[in-house]
C-alpha positions as CSV (number, residue, x, y, z in Angstrom):
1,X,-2.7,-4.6,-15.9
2,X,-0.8,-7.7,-14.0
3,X,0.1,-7.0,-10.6
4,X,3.9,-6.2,-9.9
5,X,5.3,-9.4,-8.9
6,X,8.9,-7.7,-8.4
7,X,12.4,-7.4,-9.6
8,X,12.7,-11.2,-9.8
9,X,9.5,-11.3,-12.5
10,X,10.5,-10.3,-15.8
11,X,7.4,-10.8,-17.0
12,X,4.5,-10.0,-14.8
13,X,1.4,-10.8,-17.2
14,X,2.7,-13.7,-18.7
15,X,3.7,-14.9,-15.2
16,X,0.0,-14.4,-13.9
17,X,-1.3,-16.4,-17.0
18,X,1.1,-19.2,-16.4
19,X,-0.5,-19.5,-12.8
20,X,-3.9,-19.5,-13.8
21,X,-2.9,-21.9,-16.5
22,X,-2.2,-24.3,-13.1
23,X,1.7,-24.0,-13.3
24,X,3.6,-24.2,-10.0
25,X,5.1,-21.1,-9.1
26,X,9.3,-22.1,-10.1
27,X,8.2,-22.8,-13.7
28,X,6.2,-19.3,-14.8
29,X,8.7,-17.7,-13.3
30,X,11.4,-19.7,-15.5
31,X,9.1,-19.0,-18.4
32,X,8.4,-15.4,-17.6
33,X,11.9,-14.3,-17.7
34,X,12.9,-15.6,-20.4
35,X,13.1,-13.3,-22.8
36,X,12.6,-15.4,-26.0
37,X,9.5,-17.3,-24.3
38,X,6.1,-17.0,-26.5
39,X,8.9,-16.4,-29.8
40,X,9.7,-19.8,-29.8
41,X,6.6,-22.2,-31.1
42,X,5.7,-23.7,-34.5
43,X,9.4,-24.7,-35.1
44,X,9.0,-28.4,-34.0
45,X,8.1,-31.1,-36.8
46,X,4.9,-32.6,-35.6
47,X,4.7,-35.9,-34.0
48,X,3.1,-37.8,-37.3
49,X,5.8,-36.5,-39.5
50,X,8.6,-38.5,-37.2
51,X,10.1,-42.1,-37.0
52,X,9.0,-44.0,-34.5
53,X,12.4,-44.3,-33.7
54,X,12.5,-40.5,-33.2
55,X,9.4,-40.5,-30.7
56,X,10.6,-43.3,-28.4
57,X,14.0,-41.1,-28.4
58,X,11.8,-38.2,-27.3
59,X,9.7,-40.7,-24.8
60,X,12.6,-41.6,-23.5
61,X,14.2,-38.3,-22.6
62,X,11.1,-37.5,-21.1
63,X,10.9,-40.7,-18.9
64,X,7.6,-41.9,-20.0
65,X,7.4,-45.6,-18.9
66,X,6.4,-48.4,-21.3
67,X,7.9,-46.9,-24.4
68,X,9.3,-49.9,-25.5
69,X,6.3,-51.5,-26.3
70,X,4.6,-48.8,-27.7
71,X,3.4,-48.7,-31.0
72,X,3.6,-45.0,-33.0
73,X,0.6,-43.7,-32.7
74,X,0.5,-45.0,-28.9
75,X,4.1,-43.3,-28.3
76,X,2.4,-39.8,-30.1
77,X,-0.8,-39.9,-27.7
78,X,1.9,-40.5,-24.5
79,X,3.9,-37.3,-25.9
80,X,1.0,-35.1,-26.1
81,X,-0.8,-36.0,-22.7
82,X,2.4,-35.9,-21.1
């Protein structure tokens, strides 16, 4: 049983996992209490079934640096270890 975090927790066990997954504090909680978290993976088309012009759009809203000279499979490997 997770320890009562409080009213602000939604979520008190998936909030505990988050932390011991190495999450900072803001961003379980934001996951926690969301109702629909841990409903919403498996929707996403995976990474090798995109255009490259779709990954450097995705590397690009997620700031990753060098993107422009990245070939596919480089872009992928920068999406997944970001």
């Amino acid at each position: 049983m997770a320890k009562d975090h409080g009213p602000s927790i939604k979520n008190d066990e998936q909030y505990e996992e988050l932390l011991n997954q190495g999450m900072s504090k803001e961003k379980a909680a934001r996951i926690a209490n969301d109702p629909d978290s841990g409903k919403k993976g498996g929707k996403a088309e995976k990474y090798e079934e995109r255009t490259k012009e779709e990954l450097y759009e995705k590397a690009k809203e997620i700031g990753i640096e060098g993107r422009s000279e990245m070939t596919k499979e480089e872009l992928i490997e920068a999406l997944r270890n970001h």
